[in-house]
N, C-alpha and C positions, 0 to 999 in steps of 0.2 A: 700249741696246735697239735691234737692226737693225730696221730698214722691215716686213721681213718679221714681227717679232716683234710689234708696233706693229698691223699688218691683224688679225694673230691676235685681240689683245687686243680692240682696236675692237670685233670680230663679236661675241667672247665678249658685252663688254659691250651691243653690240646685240640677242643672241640673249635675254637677262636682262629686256630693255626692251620685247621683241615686244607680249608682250599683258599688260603690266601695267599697269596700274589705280593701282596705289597704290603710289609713286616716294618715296623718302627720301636726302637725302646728308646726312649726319653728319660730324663734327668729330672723329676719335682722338686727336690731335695728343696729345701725353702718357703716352699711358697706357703703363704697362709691358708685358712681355710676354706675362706672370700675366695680368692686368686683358684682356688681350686675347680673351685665350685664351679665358676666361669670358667674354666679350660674346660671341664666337665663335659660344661653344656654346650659352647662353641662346636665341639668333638662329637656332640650328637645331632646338631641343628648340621653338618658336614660329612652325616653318616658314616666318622670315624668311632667305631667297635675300640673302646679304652676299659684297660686294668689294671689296677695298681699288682705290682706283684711283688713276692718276697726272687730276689733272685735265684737262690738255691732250685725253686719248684719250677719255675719258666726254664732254667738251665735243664730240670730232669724230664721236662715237657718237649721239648724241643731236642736231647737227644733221643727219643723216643719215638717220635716223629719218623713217618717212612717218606725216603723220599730225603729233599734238600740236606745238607750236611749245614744246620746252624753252628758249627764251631768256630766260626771264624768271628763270631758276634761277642762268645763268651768273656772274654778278656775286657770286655766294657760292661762286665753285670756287675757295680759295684754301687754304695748307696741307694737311695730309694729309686726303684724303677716301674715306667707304666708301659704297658704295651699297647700297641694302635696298630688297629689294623683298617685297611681299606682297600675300596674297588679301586677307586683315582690312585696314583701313582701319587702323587707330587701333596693331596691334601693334607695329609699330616704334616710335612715341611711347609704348606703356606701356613696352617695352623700356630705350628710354631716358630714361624718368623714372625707371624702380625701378630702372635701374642707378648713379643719381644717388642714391640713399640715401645710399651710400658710398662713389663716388666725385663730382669735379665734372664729371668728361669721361664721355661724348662729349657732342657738344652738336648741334642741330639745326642744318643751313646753312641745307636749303630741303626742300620735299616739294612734290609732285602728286599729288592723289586726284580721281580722274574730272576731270582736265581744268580742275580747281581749284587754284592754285599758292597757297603758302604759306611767305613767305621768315621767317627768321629765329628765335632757339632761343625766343624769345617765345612763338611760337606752340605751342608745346611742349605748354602744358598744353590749347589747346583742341583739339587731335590727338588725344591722350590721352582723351580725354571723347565723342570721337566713340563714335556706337553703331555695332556692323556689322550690316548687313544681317539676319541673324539674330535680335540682340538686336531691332534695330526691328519683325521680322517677329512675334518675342516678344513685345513690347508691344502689337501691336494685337491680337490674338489674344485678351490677356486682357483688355485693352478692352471685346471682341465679347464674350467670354465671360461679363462682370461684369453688365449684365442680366439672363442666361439664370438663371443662378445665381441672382440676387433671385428672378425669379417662379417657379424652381422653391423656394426657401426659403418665400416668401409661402403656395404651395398646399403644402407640406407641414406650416406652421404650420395652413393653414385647415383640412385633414383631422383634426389633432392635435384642434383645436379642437373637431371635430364628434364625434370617438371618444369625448371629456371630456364632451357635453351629453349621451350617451346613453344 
């Protein structure tokens, strides 16, 4: 790969990193070219943004970067690694837990969500279990809601009740 091909790369992987929120690098190392293929696509049909990267250029991408300090991540840039990135918090870890039904690979290196790092495939499952923003927005909603509903159920029993005495 020339110098010049190398800057390309870099930007790309920089341009991926601008405004993302929620950073994933992954473990392929294995998988065939089928198995590929199919994370590939899952990862697109999930609107998760995937690149194979050579790790040296993601490391000089990411200290490059203004803003977040990824050093905490580097220590896991070893064999082949893909980067994912997305809006959801948590989809790259469902991704790659349910692509884990049936295969072993890929496996988690390291992720960042909001400036929260998280090293190792460990943490896998509590990625995965994150709510996004949505789902939480979801939840208090019916929280708020679960009130209203009683005292309207309560005066709709009491009216029931007064239509029966008359």
């Amino acid at each position: 790969m020339t110098k010049e091909e190398k800057v390309i790369v870099i930007q790309e992987i920089k341009d991926m990193l601008q405004d993302a929120k929620n950073v994933y690098v992954a473990n392929l190392e294995g998988m065939n070219a089928a198995a590929t293929s199919d994370f590939r696509r899952r990862a697109f049909k999930n609107n998760i943004k995937l690149k194979v990267v050579k790790n040296t250029l993601l490391r000089k991408a990411m200290e490059q970067m203004e803003g977040l300090d990824y050093s905490e991540m580097f220590s896991t840039f070893k064999g082949n690694s893909v980067l994912m990135v997305s809006e959801k918090a948590n989809a790259p870890a469902k991704l790659i837990k349910d692509f884990r039904k049936k295969e072993s690979i890929p496996a988690l290196k390291s992720a960042v969500l909001d400036e929260v790092f998280y090293i190792g495939d460990d943490k896998l499952d509590t990625l995965a279990n994150l709510k996004s923003k949505e789902e939480v927005i979801g939840d208090i909603i019916g929280l708020l809601q679960s009130p209203i509903r009683n005292i309207l159920s309560a005066l709709q029993n009491q009216d029931k009740m007064k239509e029966g005495a008359e």
